[in-house]
C-alpha positions as CSV (number, residue, x, y, z in Angstrom):
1,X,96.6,91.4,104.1
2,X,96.4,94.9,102.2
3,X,100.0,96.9,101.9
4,X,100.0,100.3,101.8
5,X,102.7,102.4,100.1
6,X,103.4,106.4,99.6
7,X,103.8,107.0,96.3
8,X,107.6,107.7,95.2
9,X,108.9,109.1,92.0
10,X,110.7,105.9,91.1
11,X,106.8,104.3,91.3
12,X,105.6,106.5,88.2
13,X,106.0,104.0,85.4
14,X,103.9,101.5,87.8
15,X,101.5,104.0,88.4
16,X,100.9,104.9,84.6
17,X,100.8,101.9,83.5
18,X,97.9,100.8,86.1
19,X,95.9,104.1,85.3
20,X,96.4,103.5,81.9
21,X,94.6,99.9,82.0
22,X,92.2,100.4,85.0
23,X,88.2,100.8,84.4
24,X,87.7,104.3,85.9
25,X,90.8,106.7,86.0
26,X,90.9,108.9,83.1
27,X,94.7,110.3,81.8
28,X,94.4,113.2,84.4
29,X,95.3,110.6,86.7
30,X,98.5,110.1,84.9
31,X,101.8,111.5,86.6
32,X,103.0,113.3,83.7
33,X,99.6,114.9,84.0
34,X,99.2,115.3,87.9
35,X,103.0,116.2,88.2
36,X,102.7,119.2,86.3
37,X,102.1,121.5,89.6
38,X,103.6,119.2,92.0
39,X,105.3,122.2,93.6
40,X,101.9,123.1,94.3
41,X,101.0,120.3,96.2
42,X,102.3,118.0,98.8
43,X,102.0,114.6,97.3
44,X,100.8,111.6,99.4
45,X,99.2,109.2,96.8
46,X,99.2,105.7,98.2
47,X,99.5,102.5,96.4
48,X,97.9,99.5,98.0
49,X,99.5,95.5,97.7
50,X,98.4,92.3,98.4
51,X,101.0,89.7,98.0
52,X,103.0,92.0,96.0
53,X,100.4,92.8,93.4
54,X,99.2,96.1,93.0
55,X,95.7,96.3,93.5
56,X,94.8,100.2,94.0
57,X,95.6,103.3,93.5
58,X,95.1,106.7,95.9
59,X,96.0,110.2,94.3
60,X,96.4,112.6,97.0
61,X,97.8,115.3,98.7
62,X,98.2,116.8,102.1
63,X,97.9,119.6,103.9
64,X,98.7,119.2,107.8
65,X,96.0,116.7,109.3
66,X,94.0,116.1,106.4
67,X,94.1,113.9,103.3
68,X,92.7,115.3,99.9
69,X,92.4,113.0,96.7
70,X,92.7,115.3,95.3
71,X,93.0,119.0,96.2
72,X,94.6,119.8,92.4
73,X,92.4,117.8,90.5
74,X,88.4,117.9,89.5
75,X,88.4,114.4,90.9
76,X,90.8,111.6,92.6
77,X,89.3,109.0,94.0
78,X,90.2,105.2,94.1
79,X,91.7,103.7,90.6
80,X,90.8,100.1,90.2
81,X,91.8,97.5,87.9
82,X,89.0,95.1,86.2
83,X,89.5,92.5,88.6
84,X,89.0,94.4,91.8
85,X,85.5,94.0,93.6
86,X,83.7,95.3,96.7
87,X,85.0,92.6,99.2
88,X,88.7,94.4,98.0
89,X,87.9,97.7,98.1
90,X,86.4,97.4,102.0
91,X,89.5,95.4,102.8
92,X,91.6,98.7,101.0
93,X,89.6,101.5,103.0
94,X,90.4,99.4,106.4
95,X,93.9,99.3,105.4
96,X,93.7,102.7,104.4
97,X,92.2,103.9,107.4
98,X,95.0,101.9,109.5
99,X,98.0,103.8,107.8
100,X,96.4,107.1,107.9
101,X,96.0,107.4,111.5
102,X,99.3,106.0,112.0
103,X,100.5,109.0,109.8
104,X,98.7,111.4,112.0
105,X,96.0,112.1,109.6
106,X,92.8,112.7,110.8
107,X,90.6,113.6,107.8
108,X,90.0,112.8,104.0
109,X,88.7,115.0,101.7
110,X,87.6,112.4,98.9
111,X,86.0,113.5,95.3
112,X,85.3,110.2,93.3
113,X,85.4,109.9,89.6
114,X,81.9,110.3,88.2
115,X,80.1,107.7,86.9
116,X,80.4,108.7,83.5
117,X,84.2,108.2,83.5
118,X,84.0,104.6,84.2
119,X,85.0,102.1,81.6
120,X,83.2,99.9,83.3
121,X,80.8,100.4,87.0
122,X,83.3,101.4,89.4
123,X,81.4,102.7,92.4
124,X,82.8,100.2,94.9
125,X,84.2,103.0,96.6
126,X,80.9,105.0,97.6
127,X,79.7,101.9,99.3
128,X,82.6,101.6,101.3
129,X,82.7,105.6,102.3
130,X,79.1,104.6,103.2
131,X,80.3,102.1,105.4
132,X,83.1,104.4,107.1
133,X,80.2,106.7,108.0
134,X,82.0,109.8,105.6
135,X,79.6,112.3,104.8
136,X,78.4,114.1,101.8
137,X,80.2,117.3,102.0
138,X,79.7,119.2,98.5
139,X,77.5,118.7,95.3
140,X,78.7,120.2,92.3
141,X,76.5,120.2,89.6
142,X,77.5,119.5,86.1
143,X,76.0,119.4,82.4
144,X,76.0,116.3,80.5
145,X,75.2,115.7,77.2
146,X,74.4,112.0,75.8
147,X,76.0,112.4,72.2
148,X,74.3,109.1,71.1
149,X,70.7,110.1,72.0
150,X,70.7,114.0,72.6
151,X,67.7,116.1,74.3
152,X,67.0,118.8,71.0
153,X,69.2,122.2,71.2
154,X,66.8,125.3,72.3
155,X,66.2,127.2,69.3
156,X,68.4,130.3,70.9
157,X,71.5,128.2,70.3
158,X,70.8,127.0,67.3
159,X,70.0,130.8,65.9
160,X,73.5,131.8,67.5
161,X,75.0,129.1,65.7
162,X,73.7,130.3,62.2
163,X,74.4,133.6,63.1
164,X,78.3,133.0,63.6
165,X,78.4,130.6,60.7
166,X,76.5,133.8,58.6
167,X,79.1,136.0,59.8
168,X,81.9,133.9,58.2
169,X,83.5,132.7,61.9
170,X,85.2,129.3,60.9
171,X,85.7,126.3,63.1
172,X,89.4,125.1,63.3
173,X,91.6,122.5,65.5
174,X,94.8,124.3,66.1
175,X,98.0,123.5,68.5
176,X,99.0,126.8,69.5
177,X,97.4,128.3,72.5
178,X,98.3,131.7,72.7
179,X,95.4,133.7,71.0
180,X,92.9,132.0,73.1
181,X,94.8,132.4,76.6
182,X,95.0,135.8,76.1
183,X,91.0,136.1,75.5
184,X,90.5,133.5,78.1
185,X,92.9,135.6,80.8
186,X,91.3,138.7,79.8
187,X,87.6,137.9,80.4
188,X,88.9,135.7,83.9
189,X,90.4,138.8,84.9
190,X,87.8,141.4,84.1
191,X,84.5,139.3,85.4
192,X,86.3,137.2,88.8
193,X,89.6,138.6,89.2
194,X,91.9,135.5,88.6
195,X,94.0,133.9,85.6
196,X,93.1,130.4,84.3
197,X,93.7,127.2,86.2
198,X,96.7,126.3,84.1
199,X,99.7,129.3,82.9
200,X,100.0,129.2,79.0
201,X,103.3,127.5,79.3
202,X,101.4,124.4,81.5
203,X,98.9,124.1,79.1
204,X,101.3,123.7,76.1
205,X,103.3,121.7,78.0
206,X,100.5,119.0,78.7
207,X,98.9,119.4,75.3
208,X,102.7,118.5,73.7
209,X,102.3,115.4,76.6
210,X,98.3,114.2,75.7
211,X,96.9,114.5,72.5
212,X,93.7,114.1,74.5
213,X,93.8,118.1,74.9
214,X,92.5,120.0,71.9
215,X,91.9,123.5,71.3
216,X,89.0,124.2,68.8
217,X,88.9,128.3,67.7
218,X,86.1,130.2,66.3
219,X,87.9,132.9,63.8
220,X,87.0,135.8,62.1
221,X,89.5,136.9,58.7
222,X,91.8,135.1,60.6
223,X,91.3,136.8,63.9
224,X,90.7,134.2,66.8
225,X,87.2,135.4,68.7
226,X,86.6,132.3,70.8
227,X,87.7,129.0,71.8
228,X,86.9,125.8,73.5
229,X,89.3,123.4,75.5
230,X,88.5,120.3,75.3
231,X,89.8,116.7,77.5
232,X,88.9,113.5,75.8
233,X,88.7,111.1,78.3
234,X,87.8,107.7,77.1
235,X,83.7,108.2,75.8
236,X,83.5,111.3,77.7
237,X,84.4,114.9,76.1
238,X,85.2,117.5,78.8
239,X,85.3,120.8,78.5
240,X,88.0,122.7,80.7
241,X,87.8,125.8,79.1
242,X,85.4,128.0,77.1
243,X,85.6,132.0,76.5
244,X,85.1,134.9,73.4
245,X,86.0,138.1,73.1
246,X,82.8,140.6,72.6
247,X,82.6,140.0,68.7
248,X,82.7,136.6,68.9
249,X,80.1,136.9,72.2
250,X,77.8,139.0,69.6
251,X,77.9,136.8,66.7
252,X,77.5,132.9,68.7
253,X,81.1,131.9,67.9
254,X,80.9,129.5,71.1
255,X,77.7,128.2,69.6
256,X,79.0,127.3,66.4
257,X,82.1,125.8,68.4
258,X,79.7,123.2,70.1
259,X,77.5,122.7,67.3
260,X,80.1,121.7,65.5
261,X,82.3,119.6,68.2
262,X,78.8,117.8,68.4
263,X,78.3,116.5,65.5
264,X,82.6,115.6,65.4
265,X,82.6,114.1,68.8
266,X,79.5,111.5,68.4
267,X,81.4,109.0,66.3
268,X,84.0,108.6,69.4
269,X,82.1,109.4,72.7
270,X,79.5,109.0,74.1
271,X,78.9,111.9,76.7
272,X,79.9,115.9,76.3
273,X,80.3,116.9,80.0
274,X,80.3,121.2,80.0
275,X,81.4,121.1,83.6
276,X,80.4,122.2,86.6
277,X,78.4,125.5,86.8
278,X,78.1,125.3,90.6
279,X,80.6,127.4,93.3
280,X,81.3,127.0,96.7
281,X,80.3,123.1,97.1
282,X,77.4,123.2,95.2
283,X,76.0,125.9,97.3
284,X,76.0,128.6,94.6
285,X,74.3,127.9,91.4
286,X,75.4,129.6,88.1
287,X,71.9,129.8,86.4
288,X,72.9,132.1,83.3
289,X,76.5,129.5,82.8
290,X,74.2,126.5,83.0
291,X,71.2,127.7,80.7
292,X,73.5,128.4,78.4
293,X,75.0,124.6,78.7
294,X,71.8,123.1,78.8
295,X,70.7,124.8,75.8
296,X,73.2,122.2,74.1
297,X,70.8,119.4,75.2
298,X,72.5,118.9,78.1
299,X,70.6,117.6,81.9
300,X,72.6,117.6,85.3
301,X,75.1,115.0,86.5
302,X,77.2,115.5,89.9
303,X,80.5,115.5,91.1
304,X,80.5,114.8,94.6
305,X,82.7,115.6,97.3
306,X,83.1,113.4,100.6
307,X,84.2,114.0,104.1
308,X,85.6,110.8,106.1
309,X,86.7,111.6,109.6
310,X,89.0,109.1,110.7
């Protein structure tokens, strides 16, 4: 018999500690990562039991009738511990199922961790969306790059790379955010209209919290001209954000960036994920953003989005 409990705030310890030892949840799944806009959101992670022992976890959200794991986050998704297998996780989405339509719910909106998160397989959960008849309801298209065995670079990024590095832009780590946000915020601005996903003052705050979050500049005479974000989560590097001002556009600083995190990031992951280049569910394709990624060596991997009526 499958439990199912709303998340609380006295629960966060239990919760961290199960993301932190599961096989597919990454540290965005953490509460002192997910709780950063909680105002944003109305929280409705669950937390599924049997016997007492917690065997799953849910982060979500609502809004009215319908369920999204999860509407602030790239992914959500069921968070499973090593010992949880397919006969568990149908048993979880009937008790799932059960407690949602008791709470009025009538939809979920349910983006799964990719593959290439996974300490170990994990995809228990498609089956069982499969099962529930949900529906494919977005394909967003990413660019993966396999650090261990990587496709060659095109030659275009390679000559931007030497072009930067002839230039004199320098590659450096650095902790304080500010320089970059302002490019970052600027070219946002100027090209779509909108700031970045996170203020300056939440991104500090989680990079103070996680020293999975790094910041990698490109500088010129000590002048910052680009910059990537990066997340480490577990094998997989992921880049939140990238942007250059116009010198550092002209002379490849981004390319020098990733030439560089590549060669860094091989002796500790396994996979460079650029992100998605896709809009609107997948129905809008970026082509100049992913050429550019996939100049990098990089070939498409998906993040899916599900509908489950209830």
């Amino acid at each position: 018999m499958i439990e199912v409990r709303r998340y609380q705030s006295d629960d966060a310890s239990v919760w961290n500690d199960f993301v932190a030892k599961s096989r597919n949840a990454t540290f965005l799944l953490d509460r002192r990562y997910m709780d950063y806009h909680a105002n944003r959101f109305t929280d409705h992670s669950l937390l599924f039991f049997s016997d007492d022992v917690l065997l799953a976890l849910l982060p979500a959200n609502a809004e009215g009738d319908i369920l999204f794991s999860h509407g602030g986050l790239t992914y959500g998704g069921l968070v499973v511990s090593d010992k949880f297998r397919i006969g568990d996780t149908l048993d979880v989405f009937a008790a799932m199922r059960k407690y949602l339509l008791l709470e009025s719910f009538e939809r979920v909106i349910y983006k799964p961790i990719p593959w290439f998160y996974h300490r170990q397989p994990s995809e228990e959960d498609l089956y069982a969306l499969f099962r529930y008849g949900a529906r494919v309801a977005g394909r967003d298209v990413a660019t993966l790059t396999d650090l261990k065995s990587p496709l060659p670079m095109t030659t275009l990024r390679r000559r931007q790379a030497r072009k930067a590095l002839g230039n004199g832009i320098a590659v450096e780590r650095t902790s304080d955010f500010g320089s970059f946000w302002k490019i970052l915020d600027d070219n946002l601005m100027q090209r779509y209209g909108v700031h970045p996903v996170h203020t300056l003052e939440e991104i500090t705050l989680l990079a103070s919290r996680f020293d999975n979050i790094r910041l990698f500049e490109a500088r010129l005479g000590g002048e910052t001209v680009g910059g990537v974000v990066i997340y480490l989560c577990g094998e997989v590097a992921h880049v939140q954000y990238i942007s250059a001002n116009e010198t550092g556009k002209r002379l490849g600083a981004i390319d020098l960036i990733f030439c560089n995190l590549m060669e860094e990031l091989k002796t500790c992951c396994r996979y460079l994920d650029f992100g998605k280049s896709t809009e609107q569910f997948g129905h809008f394709l970026n082509k100049g953003l992913i050429f550019q990624k996939e100049g990098f060596g990089g070939r498409a991997a998906c993040y899916d989005t599900y509908e489950w009526t209830l």
